[in-house]
KOLNUTOR-967668 format. One line per field, with one value per residue (C-alpha): residue number from 1; x, y, z. Coordinates in Angstrom, 3 decimals, padded with zeros to 6 digits. Layout:
<atoms>
seq <- (NUM,...)
xx <- (X,...)
yy <- (Y,...)
zz <- (Z,...)
</atoms>
This chain:
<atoms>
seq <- (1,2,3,4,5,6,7,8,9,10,11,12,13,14,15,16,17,18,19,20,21,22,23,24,25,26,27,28,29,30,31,32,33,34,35,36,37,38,39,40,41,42,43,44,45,46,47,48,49,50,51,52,53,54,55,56,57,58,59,60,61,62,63,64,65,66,67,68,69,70,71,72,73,74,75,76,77,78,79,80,81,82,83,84,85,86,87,88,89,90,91,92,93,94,95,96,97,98,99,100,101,102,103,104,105,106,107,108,109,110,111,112,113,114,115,116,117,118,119,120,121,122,123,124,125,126,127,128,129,130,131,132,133,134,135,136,137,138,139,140,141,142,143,144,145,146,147,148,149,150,151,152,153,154,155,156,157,158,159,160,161,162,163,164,165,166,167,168,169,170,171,172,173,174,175,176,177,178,179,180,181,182,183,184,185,186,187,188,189,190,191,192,193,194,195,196,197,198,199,200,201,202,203,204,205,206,207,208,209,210,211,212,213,214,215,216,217,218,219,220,221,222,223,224,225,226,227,228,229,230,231,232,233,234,235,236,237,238,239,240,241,242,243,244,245,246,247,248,249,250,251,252,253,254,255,256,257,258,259,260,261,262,263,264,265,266,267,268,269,270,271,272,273,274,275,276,277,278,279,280,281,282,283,284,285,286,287,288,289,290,291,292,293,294,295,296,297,298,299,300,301,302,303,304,305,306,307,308,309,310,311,312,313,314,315,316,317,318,319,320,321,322,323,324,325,326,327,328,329,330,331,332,333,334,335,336,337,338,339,340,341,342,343,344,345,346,347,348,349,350,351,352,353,354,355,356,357,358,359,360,361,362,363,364,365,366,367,368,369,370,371,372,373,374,375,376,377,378,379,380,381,382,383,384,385,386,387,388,389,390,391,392,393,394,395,396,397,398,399,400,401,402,403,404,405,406,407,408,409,410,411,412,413,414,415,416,417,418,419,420,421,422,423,424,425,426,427,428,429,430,431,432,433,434,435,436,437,438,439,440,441,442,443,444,445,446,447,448,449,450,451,452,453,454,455,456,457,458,459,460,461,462,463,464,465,466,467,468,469,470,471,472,473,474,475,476,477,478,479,480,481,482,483,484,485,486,487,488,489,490,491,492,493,494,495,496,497,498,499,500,501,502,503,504,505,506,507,508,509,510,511,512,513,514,515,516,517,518,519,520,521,522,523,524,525,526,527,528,529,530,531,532,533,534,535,536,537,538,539,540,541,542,543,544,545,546,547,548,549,550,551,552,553,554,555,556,557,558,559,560,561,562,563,564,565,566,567,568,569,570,571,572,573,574,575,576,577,578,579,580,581,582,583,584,585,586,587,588,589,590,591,592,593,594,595,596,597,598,599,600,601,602,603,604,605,606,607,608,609,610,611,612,613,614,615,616,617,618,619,620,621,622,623,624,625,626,627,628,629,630,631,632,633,634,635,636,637,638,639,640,641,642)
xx <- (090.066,088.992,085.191,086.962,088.246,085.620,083.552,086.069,086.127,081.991,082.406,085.195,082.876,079.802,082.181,083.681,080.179,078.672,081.443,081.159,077.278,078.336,079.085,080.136,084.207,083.980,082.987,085.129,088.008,086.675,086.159,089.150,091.268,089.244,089.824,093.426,093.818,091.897,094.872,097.560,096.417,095.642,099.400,100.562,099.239,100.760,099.071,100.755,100.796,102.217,104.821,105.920,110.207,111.711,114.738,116.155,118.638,120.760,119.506,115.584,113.417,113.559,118.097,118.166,120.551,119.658,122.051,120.750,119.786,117.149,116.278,112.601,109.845,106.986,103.946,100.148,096.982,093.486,091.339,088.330,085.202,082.906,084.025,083.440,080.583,078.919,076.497,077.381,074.934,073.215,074.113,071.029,072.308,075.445,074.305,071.862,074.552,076.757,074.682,073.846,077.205,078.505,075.138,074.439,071.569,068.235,069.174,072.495,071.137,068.281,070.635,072.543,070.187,068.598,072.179,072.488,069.377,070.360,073.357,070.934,070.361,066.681,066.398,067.122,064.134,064.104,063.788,066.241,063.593,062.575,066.361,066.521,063.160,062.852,059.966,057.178,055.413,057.431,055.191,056.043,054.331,054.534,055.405,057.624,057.421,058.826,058.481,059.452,060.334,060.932,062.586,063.394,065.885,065.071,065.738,069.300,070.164,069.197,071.034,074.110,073.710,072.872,076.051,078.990,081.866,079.138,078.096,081.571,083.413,083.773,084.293,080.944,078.858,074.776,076.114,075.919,076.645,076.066,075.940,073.593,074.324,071.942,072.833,072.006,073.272,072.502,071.123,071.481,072.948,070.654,067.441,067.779,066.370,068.390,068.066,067.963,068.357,069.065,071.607,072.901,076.133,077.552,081.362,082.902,080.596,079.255,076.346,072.393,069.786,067.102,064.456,065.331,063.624,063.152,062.174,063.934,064.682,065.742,062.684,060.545,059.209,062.148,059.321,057.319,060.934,061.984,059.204,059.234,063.198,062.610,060.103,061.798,064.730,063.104,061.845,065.198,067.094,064.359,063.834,066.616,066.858,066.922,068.086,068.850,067.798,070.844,069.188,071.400,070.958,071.413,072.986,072.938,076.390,076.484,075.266,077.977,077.184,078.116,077.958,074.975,073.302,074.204,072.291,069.491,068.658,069.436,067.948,070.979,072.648,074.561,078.602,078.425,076.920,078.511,077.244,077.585,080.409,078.421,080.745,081.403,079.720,082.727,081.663,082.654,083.203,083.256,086.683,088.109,084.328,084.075,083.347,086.475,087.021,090.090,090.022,092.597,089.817,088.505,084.616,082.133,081.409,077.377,075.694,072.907,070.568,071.060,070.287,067.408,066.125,066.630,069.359,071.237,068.904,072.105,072.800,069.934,066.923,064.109,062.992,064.211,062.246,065.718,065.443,061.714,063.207,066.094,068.842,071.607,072.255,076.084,077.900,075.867,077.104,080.315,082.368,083.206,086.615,086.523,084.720,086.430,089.549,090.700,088.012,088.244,091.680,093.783,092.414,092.196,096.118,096.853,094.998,096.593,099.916,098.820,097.000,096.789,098.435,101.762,103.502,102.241,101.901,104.943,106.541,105.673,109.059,108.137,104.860,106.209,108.491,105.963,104.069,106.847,107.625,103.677,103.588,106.829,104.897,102.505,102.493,103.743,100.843,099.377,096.137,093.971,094.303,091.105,093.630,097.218,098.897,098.360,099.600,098.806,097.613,094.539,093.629,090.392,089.617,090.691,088.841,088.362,090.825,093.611,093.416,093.870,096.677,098.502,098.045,099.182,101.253,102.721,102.247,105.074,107.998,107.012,106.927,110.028,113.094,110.705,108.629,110.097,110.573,107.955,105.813,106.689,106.559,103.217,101.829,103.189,101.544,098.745,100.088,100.796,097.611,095.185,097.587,096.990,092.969,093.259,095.103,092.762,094.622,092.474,095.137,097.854,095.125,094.238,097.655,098.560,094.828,095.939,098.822,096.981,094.631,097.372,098.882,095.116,094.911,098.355,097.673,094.842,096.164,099.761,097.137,096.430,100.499,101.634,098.211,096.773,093.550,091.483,092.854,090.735,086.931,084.694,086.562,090.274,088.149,086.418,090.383,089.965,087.054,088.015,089.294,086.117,084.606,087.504,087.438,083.453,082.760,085.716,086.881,089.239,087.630,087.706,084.635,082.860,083.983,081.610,084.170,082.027,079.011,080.123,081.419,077.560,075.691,077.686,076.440,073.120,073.248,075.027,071.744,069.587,069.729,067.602,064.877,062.170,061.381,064.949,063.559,061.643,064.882,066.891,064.244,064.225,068.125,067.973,065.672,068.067,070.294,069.038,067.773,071.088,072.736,075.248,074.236,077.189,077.110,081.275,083.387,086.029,089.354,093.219,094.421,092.854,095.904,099.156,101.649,105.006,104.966,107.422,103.751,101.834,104.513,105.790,103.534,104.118,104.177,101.598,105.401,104.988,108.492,108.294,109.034,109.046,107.355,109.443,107.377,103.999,103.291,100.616,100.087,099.251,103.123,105.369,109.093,109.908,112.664,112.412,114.009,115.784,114.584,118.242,118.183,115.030,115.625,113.367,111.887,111.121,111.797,109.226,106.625,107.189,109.938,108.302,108.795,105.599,103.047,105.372,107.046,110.757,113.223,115.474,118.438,119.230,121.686,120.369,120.960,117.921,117.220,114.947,112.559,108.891,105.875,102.703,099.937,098.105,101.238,100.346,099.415,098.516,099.923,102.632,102.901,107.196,107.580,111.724,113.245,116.745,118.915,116.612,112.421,110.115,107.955,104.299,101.740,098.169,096.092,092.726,090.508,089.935,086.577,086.682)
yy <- (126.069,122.951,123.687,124.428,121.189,119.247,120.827,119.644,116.265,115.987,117.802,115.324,112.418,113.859,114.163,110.610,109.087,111.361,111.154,107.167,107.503,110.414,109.673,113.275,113.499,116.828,117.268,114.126,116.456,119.817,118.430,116.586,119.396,121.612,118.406,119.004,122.318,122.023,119.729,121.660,124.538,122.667,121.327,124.734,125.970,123.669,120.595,117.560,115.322,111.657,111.185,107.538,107.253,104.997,104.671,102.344,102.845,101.010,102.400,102.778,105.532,104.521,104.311,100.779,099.014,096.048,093.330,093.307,096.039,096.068,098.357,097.334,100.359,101.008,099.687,099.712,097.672,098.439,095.228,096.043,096.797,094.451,091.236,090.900,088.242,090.829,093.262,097.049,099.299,101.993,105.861,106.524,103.965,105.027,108.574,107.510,105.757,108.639,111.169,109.062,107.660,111.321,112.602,115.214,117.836,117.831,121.282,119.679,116.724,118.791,121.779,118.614,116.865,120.012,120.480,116.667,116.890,120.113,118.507,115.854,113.251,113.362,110.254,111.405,112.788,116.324,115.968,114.027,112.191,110.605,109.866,108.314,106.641,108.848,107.318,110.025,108.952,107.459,105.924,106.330,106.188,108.189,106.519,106.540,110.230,111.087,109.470,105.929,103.296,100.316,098.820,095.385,092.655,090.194,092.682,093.608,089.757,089.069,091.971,090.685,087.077,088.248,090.542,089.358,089.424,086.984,084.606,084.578,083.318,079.832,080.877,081.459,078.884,078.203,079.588,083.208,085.576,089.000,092.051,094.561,098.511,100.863,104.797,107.901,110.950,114.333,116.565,119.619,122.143,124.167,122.055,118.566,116.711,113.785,109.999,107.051,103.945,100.414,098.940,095.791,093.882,090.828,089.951,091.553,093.568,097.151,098.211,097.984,100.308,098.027,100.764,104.440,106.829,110.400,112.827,115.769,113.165,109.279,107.424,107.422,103.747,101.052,098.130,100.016,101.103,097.754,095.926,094.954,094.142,091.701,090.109,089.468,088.975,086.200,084.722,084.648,083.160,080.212,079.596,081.401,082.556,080.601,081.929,080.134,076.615,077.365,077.762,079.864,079.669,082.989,083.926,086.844,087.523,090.670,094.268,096.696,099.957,102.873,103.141,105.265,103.247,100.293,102.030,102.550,099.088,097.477,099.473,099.459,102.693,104.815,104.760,107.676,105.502,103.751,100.466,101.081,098.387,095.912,093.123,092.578,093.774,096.429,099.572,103.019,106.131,109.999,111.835,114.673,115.636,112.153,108.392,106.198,102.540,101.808,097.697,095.277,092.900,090.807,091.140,088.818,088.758,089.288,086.558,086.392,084.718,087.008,089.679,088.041,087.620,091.030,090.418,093.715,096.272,098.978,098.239,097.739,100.403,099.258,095.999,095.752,093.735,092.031,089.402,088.800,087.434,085.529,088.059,088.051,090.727,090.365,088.101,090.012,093.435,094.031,096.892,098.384,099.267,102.454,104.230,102.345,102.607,104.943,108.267,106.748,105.685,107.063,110.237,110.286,109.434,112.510,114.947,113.693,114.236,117.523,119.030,116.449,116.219,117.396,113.566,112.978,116.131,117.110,120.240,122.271,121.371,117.876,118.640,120.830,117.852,115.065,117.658,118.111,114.190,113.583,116.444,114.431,111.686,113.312,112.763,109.255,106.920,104.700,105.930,103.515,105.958,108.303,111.082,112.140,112.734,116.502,118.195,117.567,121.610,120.182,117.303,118.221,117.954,114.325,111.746,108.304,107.114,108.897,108.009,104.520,105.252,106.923,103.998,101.127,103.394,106.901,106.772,104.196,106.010,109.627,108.892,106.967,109.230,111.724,110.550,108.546,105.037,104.189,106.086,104.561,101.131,101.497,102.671,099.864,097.496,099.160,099.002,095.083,094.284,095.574,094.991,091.235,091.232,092.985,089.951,088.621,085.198,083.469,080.540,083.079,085.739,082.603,081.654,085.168,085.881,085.310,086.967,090.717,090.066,090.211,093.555,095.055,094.216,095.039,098.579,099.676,098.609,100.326,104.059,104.961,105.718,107.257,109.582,109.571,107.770,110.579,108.272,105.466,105.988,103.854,103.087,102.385,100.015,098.305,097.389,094.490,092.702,093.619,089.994,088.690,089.942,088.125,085.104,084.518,085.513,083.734,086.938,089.934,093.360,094.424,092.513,093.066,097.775,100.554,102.221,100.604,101.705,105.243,105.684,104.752,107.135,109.697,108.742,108.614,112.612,113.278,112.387,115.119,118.215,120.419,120.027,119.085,115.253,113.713,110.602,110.634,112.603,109.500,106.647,108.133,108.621,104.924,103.982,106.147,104.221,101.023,101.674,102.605,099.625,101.565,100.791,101.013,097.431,098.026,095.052,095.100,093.884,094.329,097.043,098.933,100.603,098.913,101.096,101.879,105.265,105.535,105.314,102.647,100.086,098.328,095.177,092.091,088.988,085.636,084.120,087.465,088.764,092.168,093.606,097.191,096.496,098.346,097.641,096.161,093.746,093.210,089.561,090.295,089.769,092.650,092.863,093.273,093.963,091.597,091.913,088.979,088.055,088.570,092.502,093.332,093.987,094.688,098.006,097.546,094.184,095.029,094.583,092.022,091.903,093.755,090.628,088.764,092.163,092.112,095.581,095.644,098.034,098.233,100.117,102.339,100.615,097.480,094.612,093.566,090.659,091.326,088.431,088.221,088.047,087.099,089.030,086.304,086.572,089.682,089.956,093.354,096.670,097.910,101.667,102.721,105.371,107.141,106.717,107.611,105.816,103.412,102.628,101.017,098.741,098.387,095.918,097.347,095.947,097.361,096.910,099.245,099.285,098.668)
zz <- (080.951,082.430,080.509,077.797,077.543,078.592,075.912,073.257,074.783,074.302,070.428,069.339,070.378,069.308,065.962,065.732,065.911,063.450,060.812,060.735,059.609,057.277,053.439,052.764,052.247,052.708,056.062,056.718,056.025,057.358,060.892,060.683,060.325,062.916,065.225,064.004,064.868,068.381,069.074,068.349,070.148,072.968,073.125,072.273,075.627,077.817,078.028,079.178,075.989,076.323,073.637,072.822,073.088,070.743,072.637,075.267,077.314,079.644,082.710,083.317,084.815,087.976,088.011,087.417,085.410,082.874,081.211,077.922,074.979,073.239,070.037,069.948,070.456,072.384,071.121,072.473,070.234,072.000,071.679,069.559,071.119,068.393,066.856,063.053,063.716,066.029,065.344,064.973,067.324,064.640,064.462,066.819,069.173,069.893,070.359,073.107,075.100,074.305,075.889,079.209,079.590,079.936,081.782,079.578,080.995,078.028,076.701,075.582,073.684,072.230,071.343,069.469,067.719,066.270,064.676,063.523,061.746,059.995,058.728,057.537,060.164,059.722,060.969,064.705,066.920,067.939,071.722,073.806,075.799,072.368,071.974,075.119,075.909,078.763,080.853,080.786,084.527,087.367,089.910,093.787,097.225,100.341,102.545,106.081,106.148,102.383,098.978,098.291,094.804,095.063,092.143,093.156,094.414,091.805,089.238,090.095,090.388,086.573,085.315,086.481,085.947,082.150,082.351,080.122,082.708,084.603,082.092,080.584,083.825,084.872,088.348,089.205,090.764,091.655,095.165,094.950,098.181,098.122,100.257,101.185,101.966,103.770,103.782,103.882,101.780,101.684,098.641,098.812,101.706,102.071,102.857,105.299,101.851,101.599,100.146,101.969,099.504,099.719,097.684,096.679,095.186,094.279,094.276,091.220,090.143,091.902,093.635,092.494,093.452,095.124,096.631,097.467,100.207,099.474,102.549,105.058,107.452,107.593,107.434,110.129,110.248,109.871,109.420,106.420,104.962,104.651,104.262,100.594,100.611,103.617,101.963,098.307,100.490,102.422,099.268,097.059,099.748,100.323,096.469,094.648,091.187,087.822,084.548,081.431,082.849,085.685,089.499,091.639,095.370,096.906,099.983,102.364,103.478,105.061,105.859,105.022,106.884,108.999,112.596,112.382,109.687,112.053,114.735,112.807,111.614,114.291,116.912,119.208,121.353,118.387,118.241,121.406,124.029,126.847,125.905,122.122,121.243,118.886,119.901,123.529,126.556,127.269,129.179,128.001,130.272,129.821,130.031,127.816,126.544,124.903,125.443,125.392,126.334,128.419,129.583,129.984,130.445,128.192,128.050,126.875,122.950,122.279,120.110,117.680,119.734,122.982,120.543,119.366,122.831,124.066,126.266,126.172,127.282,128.041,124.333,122.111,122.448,120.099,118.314,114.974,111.672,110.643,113.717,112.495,108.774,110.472,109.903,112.460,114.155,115.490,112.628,109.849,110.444,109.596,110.762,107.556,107.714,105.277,108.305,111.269,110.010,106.939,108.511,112.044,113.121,110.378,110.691,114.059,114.201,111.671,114.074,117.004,115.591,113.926,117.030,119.822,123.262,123.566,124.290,120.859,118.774,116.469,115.569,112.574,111.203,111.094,109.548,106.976,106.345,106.538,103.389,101.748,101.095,100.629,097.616,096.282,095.654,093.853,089.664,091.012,092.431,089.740,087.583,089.988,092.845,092.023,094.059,094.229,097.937,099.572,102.145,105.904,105.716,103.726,106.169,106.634,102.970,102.662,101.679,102.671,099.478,100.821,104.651,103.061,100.727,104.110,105.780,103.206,100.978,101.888,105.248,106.269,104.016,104.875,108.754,108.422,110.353,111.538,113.944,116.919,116.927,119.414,117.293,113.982,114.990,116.685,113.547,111.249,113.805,112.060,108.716,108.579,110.289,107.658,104.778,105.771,106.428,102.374,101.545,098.929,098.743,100.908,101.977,103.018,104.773,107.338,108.039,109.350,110.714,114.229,114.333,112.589,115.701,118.067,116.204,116.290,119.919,120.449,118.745,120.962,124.101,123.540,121.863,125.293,126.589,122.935,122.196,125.613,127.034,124.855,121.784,122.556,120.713,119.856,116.401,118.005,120.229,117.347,115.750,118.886,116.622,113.095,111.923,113.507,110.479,108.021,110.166,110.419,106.761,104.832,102.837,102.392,104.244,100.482,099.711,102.801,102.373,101.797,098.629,096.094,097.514,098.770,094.966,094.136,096.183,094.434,090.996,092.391,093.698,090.445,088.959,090.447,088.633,090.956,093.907,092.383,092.153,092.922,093.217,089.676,088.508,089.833,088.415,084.970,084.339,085.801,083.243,080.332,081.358,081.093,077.215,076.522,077.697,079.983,083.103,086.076,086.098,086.960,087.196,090.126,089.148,090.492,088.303,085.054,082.844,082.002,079.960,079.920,081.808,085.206,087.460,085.327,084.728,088.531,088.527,090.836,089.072,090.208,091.632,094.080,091.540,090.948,086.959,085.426,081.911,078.885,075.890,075.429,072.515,069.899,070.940,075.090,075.952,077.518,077.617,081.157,083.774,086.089,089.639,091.557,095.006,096.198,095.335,097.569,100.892,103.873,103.891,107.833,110.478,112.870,114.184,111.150,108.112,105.101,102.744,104.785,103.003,099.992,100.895,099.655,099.232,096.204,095.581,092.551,089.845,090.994,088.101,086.317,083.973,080.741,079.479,078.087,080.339,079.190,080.315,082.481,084.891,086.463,089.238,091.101,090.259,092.498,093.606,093.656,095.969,095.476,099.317,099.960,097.207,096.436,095.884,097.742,096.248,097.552,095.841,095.225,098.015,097.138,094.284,091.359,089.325,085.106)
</atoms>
């Protein structure tokens, strides 16, 4: 079924772009009506189909009550993708980009095109390679043990200063930081074949592939696999870039990577060691078949230039290039906190309380219970959450994206009455700590700064007596120097996480059809790409659908004033229900009132005012989770790509 459909999404858009460089009303009409009849059958077997309601009633989706009526309907405009002054993209065009935006195999296209130009498109070429300027050689070295491109730092930068989002927004000035992201990720199961490739991003916009490694192992020289980035590196930030007459001055802010990758460049003891803490001197020690690090002490912090000078030889275990081109060592890694702390402590705290010790491990009624309120939810998380909540019996399966929408979202309303208290306020300690290092208001994040390190620190000192001393792994150790990262580098941990890049690398494997040549299979739908002007050249941004629908329509205003929008107008306005500051309550009081992260709780029947709100007062999307006789209202913390 799902093929089925998927199919019928490709022919309807294959259709739409054929019929507008058709002049036959005939086949208009014919594939109209097919179109027609696809539908119908298609909401005939049981497809959900979003119908617009035309009435308003007193009392909303979500039980509230408002003072005014309104008879006015839903309505929904789509901004036009081309201006009247701008130039339409040809037929031909706009089948290229077509076919690589939904990475159609060859066969496809070609089995296409040969009907196209039956139905007289003569015009189009009969192979898709033509179609798509499909480079016909793709030159790369061995080197480091496996094959090797390197496609350039330089490169990335002008596609994105050239990009429209960049060139059409006054916030950006001649001081540009970016970020760099080292990983590896495996092909195929059956063979240790796997792609090591450097990428690179600048705030707002996602990832660029600067030079990717082919081979059956990581690369087996670190100096000959970055050799070429160092040295363009070394060069942009001395000289910069200039484009259109404007010089930019660009900045290296930080390496976003895993432990492992950490360990790797840096040439340090991996996250197993006894000495493998990156930021103080602590000493780990073997119990329960595992390292963990128990200390009241505080140890000293390491620096950049004792790392430079060799000064921890229990910690660092070869000489790494990055100190040769003046990259720091300490401050410039950050410990990405999709790894430390959505697949590290989050999951770690789910297995604990699924199959840990018995102080800590809960009963399968509470489990079953814990599920049941998670699958509730389901059907009711916004459209920016890539995946719905599941059930604790699939744990294993979850991915990083959920871990984090436990923590900030689900997590603190479905443990609420079922685990002890001890328990629950431990893990909103958690909770409020992160949801204020996400903060992207940078004024408010450096107030509170101090006080998430204290909750951090407070966290893994109090692990040890609710999950036992096993608890505390390298990862619930690293919480104790996670706002070092948000403190030295000025920034939320959103623009300093691995999610854009992680989503990346994905694409990338996507792009590798079978096992011969993924690298040359990777550079050419690059370069397809590129020709078709639909490069993943995504722009971040706060939320991505507004609508009317129960899930789509709980948005926190700029003021920090939360509103349900009831009807969308033609001119960017939307009639809203907006809800008083008196009728939100705390959801928790401790280790903090819920107000300070924006968490309220609001009662059914509450009272709610109506008024217009212009579009350029929203602020973040807010998830409303049912609880008891009321909501709670969470604001959107992380960012969504366009």
């Amino acid at each position: 079924m799902s093929y089925l459909r998927r199919w019928r999404k490709f022919h309807a858009e294959a259709t739409a772009i054929a019929l507008e460089s058709s002049s036959s009303e005939d086949e208009i009409s014919a594939l109209d009506e097919r179109n027609s009849s696809w539908n119908e059958s298609e909401n005939a077997s049981g497809s959900s189909v979003e119908e617009s309601d035309n009435s308003v009633d007193s009392v909303n989706d979500y039980g509230f009550v408002q003072n005014i009526e309104s008879s006015d309907t839903e309505t929904c405009q789509s901004d036009p993708d081309f201006s009247e002054n701008e130039e339409l993209p040809s037929f031909r065009e706009k089948l290229s980009a077509w076919a690589s935006t939904n990475k159609l195999t060859k066969g496809t296209v070609d089995e296409l095109l040969q009907i196209l130009k039956k139905e007289g498109h003569a015009e189009l070429p009969k192979d898709s390679r033509t179609l798509l300027q499909t480079p016909r050689t793709v030159d790369c070295e061995d080197k480091c043990g496996g094959k090797y491109i390197y496609y350039g730092l330089r490169n990335g930068f002008l596609k994105i200063l050239t990009h429209s989002a960049f060139t059409g927004n006054s916030d950006h000035t001649d001081h540009i930081n970016f970020n760099v992201n080292i990983d590896g990720i495996p092909l195929f199961k059956s063979s240790g074949s796997q792609f090591w490739p450097i990428l690179c991003s600048i705030q707002g916009f996602g990832p660029f592939l600067v030079a990717l490694y082919f081979g059956n192992a990581k690369p087996n020289s670190l100096n000959d696999y970055l050799s070429d980035f160092l040295q363009e590196l070394e060069d942009i930030q001395q000289n910069g870039i200039t484009h259109n007459s404007q010089h930019y001055q660009m900045k290296l802010r930080a390496f976003v990577c895993d432990a492992p990758a950490r360990a790797f460049l840096k040439g340090i003891k991996g996250h197993t060691g006894y000495y493998a803490c990156e930021r103080c001197t602590v000493k780990g020690f073997w119990k329960g078949n595992r390292i963990v690090f128990i200390s009241t002490n505080d140890h000293p912090s390491r620096t950049d230039t004792e790392f430079e000078n060799r000064s921890y030889p229990d910690h660092q275990t070869s000489e790494t290039p990055l100190v040769q081109f003046g990259i720091r060592c300490v401050t410039s890694f950050c410990l990405d906190y999709m790894h430390l702390v959505c697949l590290g402590v989050v999951k770690r705290i789910l297995w604990f309380l699924k199959q840990g010790p018995n102080e800590c491990k809960l009963s399968q009624r509470q489990l079953y219970e814990i599920s049941d309120k998670l699958l509730s939810f389901s059907g009711k998380m916004p459209s920016e959450f890539a995946r719905q909540p599941r059930t604790l019996t699939e744990l294993e399966r979850w991915k990083a994206t959920e871990f984090r929408q436990f923590l900030l979202y689900t997590g603190p309303v479905v443990l609420r009455k079922i685990i002890s208290k001890q328990m629950y306020e431990h893990f909103l300690s958690l909770t409020v700590a992160i949801s204020i290092l996400l903060n992207s208001e940078d004024e408010k994040r450096a107030a509170y700064l101090n006080y998430a390190d204290n909750l951090l620190k407070y966290f893994v000192d109090k692990s040890k007596d609710i999950y036992s001393e096993n608890f505390v792994v390298y990862n619930i150790h690293g919480l104790k120097h996670l706002c070092d990262d948000a403190r030295n580098l000025n920034c939320s941990l959103n623009e300093i996480s691995a999610f854009p890049y992680e989503n990346y690398l994905q694409s990338i494997k996507h792009m590798v059809k079978n096992s011969k040549n993924p690298i040359v299979q990777v550079t050419k739908r690059i370069a397809e790409r590129e020709f078709s002007k639909c490069e993943d050249l995504k722009v971040a941004s706060t939320y991505t659908t507004v609508s009317t629908k129960p899930r789509n329509r709980c948005f926190m205003l700029l003021n920090e004033t939360f509103v349900f929008i009831r009807e969308k107008r033609d001119n960017g306005r939307f009639v809203c229900d907006l809800l008083r500051q008196r009728d939100c309550e705390n959801f928790f009081t401790t280790p903090c009132e819920s107000k300070l992260i924006n968490v309220v709780f609001v009662k059914k029947r509450t009272r709610m005012t109506r008024r217009l709100v212009e579009k350029e007062e929203l602020g973040r999307k807010a998830v409303c989770l049912p609880f008891d006789d009321g909501y709670v209202l969470v604001p959107m913390l992380h960012g969504v790509e366009k």
